[in-house]
N, C-alpha and C positions, 0 to 999 in steps of 0.2 A: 435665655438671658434673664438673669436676676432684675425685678421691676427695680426702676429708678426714685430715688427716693426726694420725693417733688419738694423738701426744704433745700435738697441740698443744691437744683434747679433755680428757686428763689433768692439761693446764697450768689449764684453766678450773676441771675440778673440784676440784683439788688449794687453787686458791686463796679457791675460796668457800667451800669445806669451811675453811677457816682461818679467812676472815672471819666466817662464821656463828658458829665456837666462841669466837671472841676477843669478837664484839659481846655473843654470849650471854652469856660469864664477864663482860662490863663489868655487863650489866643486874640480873645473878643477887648479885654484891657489891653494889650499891645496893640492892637489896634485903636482904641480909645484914646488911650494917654502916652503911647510912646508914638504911633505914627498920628494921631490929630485926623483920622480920616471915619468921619462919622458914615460915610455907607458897609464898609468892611465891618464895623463897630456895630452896625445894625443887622449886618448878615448874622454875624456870629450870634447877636442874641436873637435872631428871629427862630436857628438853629437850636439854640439851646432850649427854646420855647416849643419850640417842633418836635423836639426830641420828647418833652415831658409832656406833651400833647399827645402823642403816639401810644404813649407808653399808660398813660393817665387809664385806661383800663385795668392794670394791674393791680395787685392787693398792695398797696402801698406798707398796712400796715404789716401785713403778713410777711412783704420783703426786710422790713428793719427787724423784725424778731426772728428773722432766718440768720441774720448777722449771728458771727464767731467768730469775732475777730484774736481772740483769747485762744483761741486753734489754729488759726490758719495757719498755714505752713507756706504760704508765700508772702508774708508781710515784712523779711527782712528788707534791707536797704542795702543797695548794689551800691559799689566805689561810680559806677561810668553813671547812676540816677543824679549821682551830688556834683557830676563835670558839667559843668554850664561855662562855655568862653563867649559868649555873645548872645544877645537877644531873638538872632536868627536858631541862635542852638537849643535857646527855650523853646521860643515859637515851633520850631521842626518837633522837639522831643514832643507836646502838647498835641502837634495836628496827630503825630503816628499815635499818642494815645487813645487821642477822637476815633481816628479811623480802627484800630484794632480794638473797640469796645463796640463801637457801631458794629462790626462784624457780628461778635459774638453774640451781643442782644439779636439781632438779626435770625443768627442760626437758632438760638432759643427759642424765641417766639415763634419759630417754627411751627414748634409742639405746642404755640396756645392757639396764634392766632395770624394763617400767612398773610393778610391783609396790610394786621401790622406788620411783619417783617418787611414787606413789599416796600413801607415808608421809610422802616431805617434803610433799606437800600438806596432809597431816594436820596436820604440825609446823606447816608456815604461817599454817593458821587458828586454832590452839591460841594461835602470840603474838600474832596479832588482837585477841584477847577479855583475854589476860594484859596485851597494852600496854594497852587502855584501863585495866585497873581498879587499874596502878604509875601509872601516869598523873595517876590522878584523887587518889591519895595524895600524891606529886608536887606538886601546885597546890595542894592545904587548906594 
């Protein structure tokens, strides 16, 4: 097997490290200023602070100069990303972006360091149990 070429590693975690904290601040303001319930509002950012805590070992700088975004070949935009009918539909599309970058950074940091991976698991199952119960406020 051909060695892995560790920018193209830092391109992966660099960009779910983004989508995690972006899905995270969508869910953490729906909780702020559309449901008014300042402990949900404080999970989300204690999470997002977690996340960057965990991760705060990384070459932060080394991750933004792995960026190509001028290549990527997955940065088009789907018709069903621009379907939003409700704020339950934001909040849902957000937590599955948390939870499928959580993963990935997880499996990543495998090959740095399972310690950290061990925490984004942590972080994973945490908005497991926080999406159902923004969820079910959500629907009432």
């Amino acid at each position: 097997m051909a060695p892995i070429d560790e920018k193209k590693i830092l391109r992966i975690l660099d960009a779910n490290f983004n989508r995690a904290k972006e899905a995270l601040r969508v869910c953490e303001d729906i909780c702020r200023f559309l449901l008014d319930d300042p402990q949900k509002t404080l999970q989300f950012k204690s999470l997002r602070h977690r996340l960057t805590g965990v991760l705060a070992g990384l070459p932060f700088e080394d991750l933004i100069k792995s960026r190509n975004i001028e290549e990527d070949v997955g940065k088009k935009t789907f018709e069903t990303e621009l379907q939003r009918k409700s704020v339950f539909d934001i909040f849902y599309a957000n937590s599955q972006r948390v939870k499928e970058s959580l993963r990935v950074l997880e499996e990543f940091t495998k090959l740095l360091n399972r310690r950290r991976a061990l925490d984004l698991k942590k972080i994973r199952y945490e908005i497991y149990g926080l999406e159902k119960k923004v969820s079910a406020l959500l629907r009432d």
